[in-house]
C-alpha positions in Angstrom: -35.7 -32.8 -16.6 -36.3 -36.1 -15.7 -34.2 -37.7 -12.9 -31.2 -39.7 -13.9 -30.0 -42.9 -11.5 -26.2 -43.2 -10.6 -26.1 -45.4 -13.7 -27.1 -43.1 -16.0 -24.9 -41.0 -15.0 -21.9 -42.4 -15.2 -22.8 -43.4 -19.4 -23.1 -40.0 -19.4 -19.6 -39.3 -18.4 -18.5 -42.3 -20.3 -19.5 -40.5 -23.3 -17.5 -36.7 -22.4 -14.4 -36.0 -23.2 -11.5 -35.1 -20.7 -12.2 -31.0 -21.3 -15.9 -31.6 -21.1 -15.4 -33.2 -17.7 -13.3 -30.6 -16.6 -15.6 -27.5 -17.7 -18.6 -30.4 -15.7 -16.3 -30.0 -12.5 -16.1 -26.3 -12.6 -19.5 -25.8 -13.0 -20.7 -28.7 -10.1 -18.1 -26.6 -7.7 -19.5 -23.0 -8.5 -22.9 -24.4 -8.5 -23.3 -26.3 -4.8 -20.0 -23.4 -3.6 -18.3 -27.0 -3.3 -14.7 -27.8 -4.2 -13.6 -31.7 -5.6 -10.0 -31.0 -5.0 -10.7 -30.4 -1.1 -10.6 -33.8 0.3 -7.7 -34.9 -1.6 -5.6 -32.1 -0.3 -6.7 -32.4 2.9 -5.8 -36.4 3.0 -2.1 -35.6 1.3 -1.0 -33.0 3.7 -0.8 -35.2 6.9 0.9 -37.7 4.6 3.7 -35.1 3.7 3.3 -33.3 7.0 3.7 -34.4 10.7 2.0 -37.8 11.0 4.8 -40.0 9.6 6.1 -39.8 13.0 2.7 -40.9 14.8 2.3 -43.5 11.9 5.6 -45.0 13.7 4.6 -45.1 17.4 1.2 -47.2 16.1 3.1 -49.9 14.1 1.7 -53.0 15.1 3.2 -55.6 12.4 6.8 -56.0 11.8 9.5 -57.3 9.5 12.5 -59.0 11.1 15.1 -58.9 8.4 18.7 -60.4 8.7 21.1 -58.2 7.3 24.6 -60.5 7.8 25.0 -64.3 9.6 28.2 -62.6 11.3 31.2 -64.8 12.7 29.0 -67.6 13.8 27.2 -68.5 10.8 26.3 -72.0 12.3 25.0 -70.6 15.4 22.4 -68.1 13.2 21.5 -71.0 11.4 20.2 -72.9 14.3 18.5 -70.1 15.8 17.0 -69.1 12.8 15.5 -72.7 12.8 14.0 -72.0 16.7 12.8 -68.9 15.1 11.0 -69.5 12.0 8.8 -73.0 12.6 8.9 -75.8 10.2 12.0 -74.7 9.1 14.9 -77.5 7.7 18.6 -77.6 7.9 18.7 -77.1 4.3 16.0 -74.3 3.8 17.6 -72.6 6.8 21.1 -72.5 5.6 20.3 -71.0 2.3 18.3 -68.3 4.4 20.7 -67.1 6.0 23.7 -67.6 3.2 20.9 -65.1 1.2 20.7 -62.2 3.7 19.9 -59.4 3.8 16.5 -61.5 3.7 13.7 -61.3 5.7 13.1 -63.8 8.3 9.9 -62.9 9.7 7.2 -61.3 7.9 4.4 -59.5 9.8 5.2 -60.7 13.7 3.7 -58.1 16.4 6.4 -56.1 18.4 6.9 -58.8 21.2 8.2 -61.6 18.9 9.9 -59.6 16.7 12.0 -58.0 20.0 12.0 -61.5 20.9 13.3 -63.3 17.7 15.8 -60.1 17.3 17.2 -60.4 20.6 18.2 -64.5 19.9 19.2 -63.6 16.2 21.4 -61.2 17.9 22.8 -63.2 20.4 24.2 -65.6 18.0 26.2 -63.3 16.2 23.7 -62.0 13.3 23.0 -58.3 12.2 19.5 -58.0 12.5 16.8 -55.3 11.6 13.2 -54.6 12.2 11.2 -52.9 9.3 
């Protein structure tokens, strides 16, 4: 049999049906003593199992989200302005008459802290996602 390139392969497959695939698969994994289904399982089981908590220690990129302007509505407002740069009266304002929005989007864990401790300060609910 003549060798067949990655290319020709894949027509090949084009051309099977779903079953004929399958009964393919079977035969591939008793053939090379290989199974297909191996590294999927292998990559869900951390996903369900333990690592979500490691996955939460190396978060490097967060969300700072206002959840309420509080009492001092003014107040959030101006900080809000400090906070995100470039930022108007007007754009500002409807920010934070909005929430919950987010305010930041992708900051590193410093100015997120930073921006949550002055959104705090002024009276606002804030959280970090």
């Amino acid at each position: 049999m003549a060798k067949m390139s990655t290319d020709e392969l894949l027509d090949a497959f084009k051309d099977m049906t779903l079953i004929e695939l399958s009964e393919f698969v079977k035969k591939f994994e008793e053939t090379f003593e290989v199974t297909a289904a191996a590294p999927v399982a292998a990559a869900a089981a951390p996903a369900a199992g333990g690592a979500a908590a490691p996955a939460e220690e190396e978060k490097d990129e967060f969300n700072v989200v206002l959840e309420a302007a509080g009492d001092k509505k003014i107040q959030v407002i101006k900080v809000v302005r400090e906070v995100v740069s470039g930022l108007g009266l007007k754009e500002a304002k409807e920010l934070v008459e909005s929430a919950p929005k987010p305010i930041l989007e992708g900051v590193n864990k410093e100015a997120a802290d930073a921006a949550k401790a002055k959104l705090e300060e002024a009276g606002a609910k804030i959280s970090l996602t």
